[in-house]
N, CA, C and O of each residue as an XYZ file, in Angstrom:
264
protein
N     110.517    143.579    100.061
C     110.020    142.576     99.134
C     108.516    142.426     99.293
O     107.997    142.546    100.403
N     107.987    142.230     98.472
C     106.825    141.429     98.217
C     106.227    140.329     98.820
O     106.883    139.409     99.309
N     104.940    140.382     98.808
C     104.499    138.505     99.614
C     105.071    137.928     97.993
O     105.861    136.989     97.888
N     104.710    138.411     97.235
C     104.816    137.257     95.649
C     106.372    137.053     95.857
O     106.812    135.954     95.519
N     107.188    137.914     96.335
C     108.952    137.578     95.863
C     109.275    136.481     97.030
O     110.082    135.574     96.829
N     108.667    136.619     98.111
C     108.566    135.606     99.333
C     108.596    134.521     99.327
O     109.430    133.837     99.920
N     107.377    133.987     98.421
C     107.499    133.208     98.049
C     107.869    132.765     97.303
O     108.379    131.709     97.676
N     108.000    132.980     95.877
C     109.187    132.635     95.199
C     110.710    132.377     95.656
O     111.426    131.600     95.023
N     111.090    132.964     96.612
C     112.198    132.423     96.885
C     112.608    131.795     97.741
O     113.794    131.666     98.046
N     111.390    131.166     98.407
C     111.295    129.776     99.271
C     112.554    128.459     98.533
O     112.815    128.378     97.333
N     113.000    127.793     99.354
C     113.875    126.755     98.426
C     113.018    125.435     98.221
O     113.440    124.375     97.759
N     111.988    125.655     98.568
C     110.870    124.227     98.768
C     110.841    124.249     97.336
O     110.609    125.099     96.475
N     111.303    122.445     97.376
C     111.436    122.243     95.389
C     112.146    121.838     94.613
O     112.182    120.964     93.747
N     113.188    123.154     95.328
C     114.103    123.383     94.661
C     115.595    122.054     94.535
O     116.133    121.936     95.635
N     116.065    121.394     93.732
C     116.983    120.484     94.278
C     118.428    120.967     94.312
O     119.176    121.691     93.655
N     118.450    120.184     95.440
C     120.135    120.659     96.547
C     120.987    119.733     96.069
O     122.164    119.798     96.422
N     120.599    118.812     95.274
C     121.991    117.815     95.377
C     122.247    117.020     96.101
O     123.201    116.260     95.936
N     121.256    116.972     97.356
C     121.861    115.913     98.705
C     121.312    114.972     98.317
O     120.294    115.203     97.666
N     121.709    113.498     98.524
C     121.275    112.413     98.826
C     121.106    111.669     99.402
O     122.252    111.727     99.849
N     120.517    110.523    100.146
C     120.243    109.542    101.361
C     120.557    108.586    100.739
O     120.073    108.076     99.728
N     121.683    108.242    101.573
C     122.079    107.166    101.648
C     121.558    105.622    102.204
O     122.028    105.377    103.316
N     120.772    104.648    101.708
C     119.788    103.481    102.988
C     120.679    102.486    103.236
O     121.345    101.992    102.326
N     120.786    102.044    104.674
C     121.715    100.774    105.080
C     120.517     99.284    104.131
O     119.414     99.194    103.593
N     121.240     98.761    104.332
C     120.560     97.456    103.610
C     119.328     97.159    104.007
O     118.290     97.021    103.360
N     119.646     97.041    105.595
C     117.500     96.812    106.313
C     116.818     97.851    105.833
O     115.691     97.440    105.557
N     116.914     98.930    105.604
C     116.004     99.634    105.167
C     115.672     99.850    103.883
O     114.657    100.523    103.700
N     116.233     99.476    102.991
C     116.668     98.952    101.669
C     115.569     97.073    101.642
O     114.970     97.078    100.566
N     115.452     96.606    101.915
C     114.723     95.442    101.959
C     113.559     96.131    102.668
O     112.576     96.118    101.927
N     113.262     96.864    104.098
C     111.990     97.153    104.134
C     111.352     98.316    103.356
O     110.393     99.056    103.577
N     112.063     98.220    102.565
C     111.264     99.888    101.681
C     110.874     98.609    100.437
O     109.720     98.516    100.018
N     111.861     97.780     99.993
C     111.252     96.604     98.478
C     109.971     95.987     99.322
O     108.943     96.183     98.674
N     109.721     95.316    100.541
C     108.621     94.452    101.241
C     107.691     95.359    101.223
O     106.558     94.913    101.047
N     107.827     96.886    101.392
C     106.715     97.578    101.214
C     106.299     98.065    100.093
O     105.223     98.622     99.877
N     106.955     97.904     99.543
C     106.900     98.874     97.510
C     105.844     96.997     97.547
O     104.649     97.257     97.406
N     106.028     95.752     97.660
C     105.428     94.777     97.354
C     104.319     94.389     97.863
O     103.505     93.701     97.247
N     104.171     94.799     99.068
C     103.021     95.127     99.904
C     101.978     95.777     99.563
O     100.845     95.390     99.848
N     102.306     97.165     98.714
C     101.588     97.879     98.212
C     100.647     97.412     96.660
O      99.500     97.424     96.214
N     102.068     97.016     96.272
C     101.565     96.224     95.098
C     100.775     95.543     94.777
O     100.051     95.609     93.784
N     100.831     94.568     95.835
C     100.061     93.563     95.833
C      98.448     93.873     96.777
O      97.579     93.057     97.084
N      98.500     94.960     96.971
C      97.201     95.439     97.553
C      96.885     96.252     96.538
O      95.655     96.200     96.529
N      97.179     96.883     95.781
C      96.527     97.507     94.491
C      95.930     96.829     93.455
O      95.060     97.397     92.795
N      96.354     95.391     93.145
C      96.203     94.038     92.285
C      95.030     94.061     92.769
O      94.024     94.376     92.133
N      95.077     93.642     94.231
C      94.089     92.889     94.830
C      92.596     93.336     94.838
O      91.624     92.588     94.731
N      92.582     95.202     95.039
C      91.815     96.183     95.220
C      90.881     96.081     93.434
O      89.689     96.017     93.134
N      92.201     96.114     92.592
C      91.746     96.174     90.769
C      90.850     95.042     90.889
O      89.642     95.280     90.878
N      91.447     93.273     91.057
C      90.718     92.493     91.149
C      88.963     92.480     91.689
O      87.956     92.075     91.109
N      89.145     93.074     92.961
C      87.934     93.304     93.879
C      87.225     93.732     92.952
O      86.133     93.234     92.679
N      87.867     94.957     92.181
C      86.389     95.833     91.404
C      86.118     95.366     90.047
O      85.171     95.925     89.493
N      86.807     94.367     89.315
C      86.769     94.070     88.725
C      85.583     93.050     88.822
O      84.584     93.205     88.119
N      85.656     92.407     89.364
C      84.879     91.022     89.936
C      83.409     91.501     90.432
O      82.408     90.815     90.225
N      83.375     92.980     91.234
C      82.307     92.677     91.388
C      81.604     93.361     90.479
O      80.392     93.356     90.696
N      81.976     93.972     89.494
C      81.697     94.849     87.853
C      80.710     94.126     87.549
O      79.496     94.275     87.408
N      81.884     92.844     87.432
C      80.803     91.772     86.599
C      80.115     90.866     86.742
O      79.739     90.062     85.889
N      79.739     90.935     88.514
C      78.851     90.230     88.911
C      77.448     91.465     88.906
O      76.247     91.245     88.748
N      78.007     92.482     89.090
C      76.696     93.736     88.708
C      76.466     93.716     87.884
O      75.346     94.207     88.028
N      76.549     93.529     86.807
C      76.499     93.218     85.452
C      75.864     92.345     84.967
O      74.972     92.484     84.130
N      76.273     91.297     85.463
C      75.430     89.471     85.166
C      73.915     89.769     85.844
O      72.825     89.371     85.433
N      74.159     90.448     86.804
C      72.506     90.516     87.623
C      71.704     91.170     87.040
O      70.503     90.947     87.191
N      72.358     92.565     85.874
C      71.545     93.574     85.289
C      70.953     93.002     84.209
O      69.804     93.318     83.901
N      71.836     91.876     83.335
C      71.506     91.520     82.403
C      70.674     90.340     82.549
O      69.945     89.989     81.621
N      70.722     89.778     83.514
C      69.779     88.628     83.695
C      68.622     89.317     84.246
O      67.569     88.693     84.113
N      68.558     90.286     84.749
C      66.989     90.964     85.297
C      65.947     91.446     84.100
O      64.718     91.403     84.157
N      66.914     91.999     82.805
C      66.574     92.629     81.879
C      65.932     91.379     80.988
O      64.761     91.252     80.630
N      66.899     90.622     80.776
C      66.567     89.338     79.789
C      65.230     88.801     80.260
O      64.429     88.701     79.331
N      64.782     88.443     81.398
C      63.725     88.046     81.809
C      62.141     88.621     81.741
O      61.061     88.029     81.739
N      62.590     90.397     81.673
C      61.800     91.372     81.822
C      60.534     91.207     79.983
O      59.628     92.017     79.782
């Protein structure tokens, strides 16, 4: 075979059908973290949002004056 057929017939990818099963605690710490995350992405949007338009207010008040 080939390096090209080699890889191609790696199973990385590919789906098997298996599934994982989560007991309940891990099932609640996977939602606290999906919310965790969440709420740090909000927070991050907010951040840049806010300081947009405080860069902004400063540009336009430097200009207006000029």
């Amino acid at each position: 075979m080939t390096q090209d057929n080699d890889l191609m017939s790696a199973r990385e990818g590919l789906p098997t059908g298996e599934t994982v099963k989560l007991t309940p605690e891990q099932e609640g710490a996977r939602n606290k973290r999906n919310i965790v995350i969440a709420w740090s992405l909000v927070g991050f949007m907010v951040a840049v949002f806010a300081i947009t338009v405080v860069r902004l207010g400063q540009t336009a008040a430097a200009g207006a004056g000029a």
